[in-house]
C-alpha positions as CSV (number, residue, x, y, z in Angstrom):
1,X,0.0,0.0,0.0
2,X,0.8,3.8,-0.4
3,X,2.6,4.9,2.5
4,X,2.0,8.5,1.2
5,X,0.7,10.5,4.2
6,X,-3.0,11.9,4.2
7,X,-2.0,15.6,4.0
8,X,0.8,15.5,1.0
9,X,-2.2,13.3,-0.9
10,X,-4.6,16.0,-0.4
11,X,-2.4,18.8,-0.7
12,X,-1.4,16.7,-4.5
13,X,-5.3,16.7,-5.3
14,X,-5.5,20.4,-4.4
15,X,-2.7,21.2,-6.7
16,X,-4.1,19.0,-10.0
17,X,-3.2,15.5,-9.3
18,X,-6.7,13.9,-9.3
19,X,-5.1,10.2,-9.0
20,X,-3.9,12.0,-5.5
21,X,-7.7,11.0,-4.4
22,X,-8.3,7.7,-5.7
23,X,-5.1,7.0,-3.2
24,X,-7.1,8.0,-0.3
25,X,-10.2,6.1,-1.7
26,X,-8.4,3.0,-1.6
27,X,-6.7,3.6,1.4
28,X,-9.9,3.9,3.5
29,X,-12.4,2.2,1.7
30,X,-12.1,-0.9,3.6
31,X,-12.2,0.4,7.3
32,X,-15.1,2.9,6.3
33,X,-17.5,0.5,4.3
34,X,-16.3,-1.9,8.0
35,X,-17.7,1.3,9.6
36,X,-20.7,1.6,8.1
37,X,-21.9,-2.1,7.3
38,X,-21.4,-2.6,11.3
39,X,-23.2,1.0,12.4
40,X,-26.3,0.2,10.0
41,X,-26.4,-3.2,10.4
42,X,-25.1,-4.2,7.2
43,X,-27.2,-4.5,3.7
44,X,-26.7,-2.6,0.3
45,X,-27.2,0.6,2.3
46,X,-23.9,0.3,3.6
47,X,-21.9,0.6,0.4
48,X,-24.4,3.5,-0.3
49,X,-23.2,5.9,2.2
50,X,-19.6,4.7,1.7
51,X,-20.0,6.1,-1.7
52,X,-21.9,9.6,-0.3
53,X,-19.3,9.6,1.8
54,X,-16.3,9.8,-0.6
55,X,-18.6,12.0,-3.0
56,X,-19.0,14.2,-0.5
57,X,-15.4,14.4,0.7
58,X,-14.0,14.9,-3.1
59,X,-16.8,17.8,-3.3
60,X,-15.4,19.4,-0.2
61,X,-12.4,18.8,-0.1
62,X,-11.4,22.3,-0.3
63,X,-13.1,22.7,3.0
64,X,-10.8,20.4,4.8
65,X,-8.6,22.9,7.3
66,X,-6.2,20.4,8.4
67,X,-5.3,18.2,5.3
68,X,-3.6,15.7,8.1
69,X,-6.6,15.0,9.4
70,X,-8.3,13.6,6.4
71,X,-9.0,10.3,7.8
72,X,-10.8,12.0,11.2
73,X,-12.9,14.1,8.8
74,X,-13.7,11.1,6.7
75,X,-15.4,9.4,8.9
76,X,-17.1,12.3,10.5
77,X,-18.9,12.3,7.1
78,X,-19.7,8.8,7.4
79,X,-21.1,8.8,11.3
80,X,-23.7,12.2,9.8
81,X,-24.7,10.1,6.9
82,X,-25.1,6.9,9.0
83,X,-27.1,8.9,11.8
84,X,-29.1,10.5,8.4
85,X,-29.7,7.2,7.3
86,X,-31.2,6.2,11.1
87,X,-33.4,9.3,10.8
88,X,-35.1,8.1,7.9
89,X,-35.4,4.7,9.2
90,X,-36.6,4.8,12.9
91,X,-37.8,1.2,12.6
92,X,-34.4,-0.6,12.3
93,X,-34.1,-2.5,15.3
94,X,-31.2,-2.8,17.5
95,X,-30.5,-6.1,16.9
96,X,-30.0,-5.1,13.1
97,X,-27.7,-1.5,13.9
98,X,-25.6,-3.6,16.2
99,X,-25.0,-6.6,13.9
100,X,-21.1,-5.9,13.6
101,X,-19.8,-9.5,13.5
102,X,-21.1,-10.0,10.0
103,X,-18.7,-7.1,8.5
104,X,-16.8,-9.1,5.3
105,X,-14.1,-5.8,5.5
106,X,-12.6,-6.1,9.0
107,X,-9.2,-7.3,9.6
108,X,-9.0,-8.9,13.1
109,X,-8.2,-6.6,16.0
110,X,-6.7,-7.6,19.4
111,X,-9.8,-7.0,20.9
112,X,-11.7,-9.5,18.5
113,X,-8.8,-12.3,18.4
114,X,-9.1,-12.5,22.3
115,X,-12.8,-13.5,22.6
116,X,-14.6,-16.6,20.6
117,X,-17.0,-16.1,18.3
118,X,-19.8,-16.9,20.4
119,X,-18.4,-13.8,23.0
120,X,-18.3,-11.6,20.3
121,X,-22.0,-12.4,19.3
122,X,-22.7,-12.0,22.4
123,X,-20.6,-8.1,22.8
124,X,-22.4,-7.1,19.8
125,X,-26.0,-7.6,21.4
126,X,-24.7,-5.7,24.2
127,X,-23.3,-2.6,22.4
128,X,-26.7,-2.3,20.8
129,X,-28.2,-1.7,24.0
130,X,-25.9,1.5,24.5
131,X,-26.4,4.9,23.8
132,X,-25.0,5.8,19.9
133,X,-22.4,8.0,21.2
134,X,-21.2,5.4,23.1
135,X,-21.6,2.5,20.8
136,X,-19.9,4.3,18.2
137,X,-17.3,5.4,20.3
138,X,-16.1,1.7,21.6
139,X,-16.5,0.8,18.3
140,X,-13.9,3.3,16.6
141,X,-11.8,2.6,19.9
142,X,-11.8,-1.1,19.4
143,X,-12.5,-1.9,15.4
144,X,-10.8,1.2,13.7
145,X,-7.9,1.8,16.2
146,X,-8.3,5.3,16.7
147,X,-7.0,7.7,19.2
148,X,-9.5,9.0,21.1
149,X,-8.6,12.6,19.8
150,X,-9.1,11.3,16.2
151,X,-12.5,10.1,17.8
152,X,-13.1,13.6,19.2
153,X,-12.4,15.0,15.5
154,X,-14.8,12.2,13.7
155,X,-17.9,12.6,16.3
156,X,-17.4,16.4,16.5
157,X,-17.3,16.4,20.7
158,X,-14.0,17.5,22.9
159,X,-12.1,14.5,23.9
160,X,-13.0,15.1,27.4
161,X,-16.2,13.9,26.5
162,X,-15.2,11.1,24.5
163,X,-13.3,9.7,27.0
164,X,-16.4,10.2,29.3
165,X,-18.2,8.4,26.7
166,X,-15.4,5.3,26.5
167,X,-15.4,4.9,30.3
168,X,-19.2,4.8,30.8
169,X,-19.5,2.6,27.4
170,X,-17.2,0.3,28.9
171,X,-18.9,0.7,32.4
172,X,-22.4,-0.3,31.2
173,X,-20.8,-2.9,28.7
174,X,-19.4,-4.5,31.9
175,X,-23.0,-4.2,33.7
176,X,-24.8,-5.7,31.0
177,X,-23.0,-8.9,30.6
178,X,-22.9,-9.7,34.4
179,X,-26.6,-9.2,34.1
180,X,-26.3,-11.5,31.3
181,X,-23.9,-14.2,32.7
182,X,-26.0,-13.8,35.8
183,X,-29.7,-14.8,33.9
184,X,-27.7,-17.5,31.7
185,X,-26.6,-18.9,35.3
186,X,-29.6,-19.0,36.6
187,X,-31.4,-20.9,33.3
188,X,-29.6,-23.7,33.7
């Protein structure tokens, strides 16, 4: 792969080089369809707002203050398009958001090659139960590796609060499977 950074391959498509962009497509096309497919529960939808996302980031690309922080930016398209997309869709369930085990684009993470399948099932019915902000924050923490001040840059909050977020995530994460582990206990 390119190992080009973000802000020289914007600053090349700024100044004419238009195969500066597909770079960047290809680049982050895997984690952000991984993104999307896992925040919307997968379907056709999912490659949809990938697309919206990267038209809409080659549109404004001008408008991109910080060309190092392409990636943070990216994906901050993405999360508005998703959350458009659960606007015009109330009806999804939570089952179907949080279905993130499915995702055909997602390498394996530490945090997924330490639990077994059925654990990881069982994590993804529990981060559907959490707040979005939360959910989506564990979720760029754990699946897409990012900093928690890239996080603060993609869900447009201070890091403060993503941290906040992580912790209390993580806190009710914790809660909800000793509930669980508790109940499965007790059925048998």
């Amino acid at each position: 792969m390119n190992k080009t950074p973000d802000e020289t391959l914007v600053t090349d498509y700024r100044n004419g080089d238009a195969s500066a962009f597909e770079l960047l497509v290809r680049r982050y096309q895997g984690a952000l369809y991984s993104f999307v497919y896992r925040a919307i529960g997968g379907g056709p939808d999912a490659a949809d707002i990938c697309q919206q996302a990267f038209v809409r980031a080659f549109v404004n690309l001008d408008q991109l203050t910080d060309p190092a922080g392409f990636k943070p930016w990216l994906f901050r398209i993405a999360v508005n398009l998703v959350q458009d997309q659960y606007r015009a869709d109330r009806r999804r369930s939570a089952a179907q958001v949080a279905n993130w085990n499915d995702s055909p684009a997602v390498s394996a993470s530490a945090f997924d090659s330490t639990m077994a399948a059925e654990e990881r099932e069982r994590a993804n019915q529990l981060l559907a139960r959490l707040p979005e902000t939360q959910r989506f924050t564990i979720y760029l923490r754990f699946y897409q590796g990012l900093k928690f001040e890239e996080i603060a840059q993609v869900m447009g909050s201070p890091v403060g609060t993503v941290k906040a977020n992580y912790h209390h995530g993580m806190r009710r994460l914790r809660q909800l499977l000793a509930t669980a582990t508790e109940s499965d206990a007790s059925g048998m």
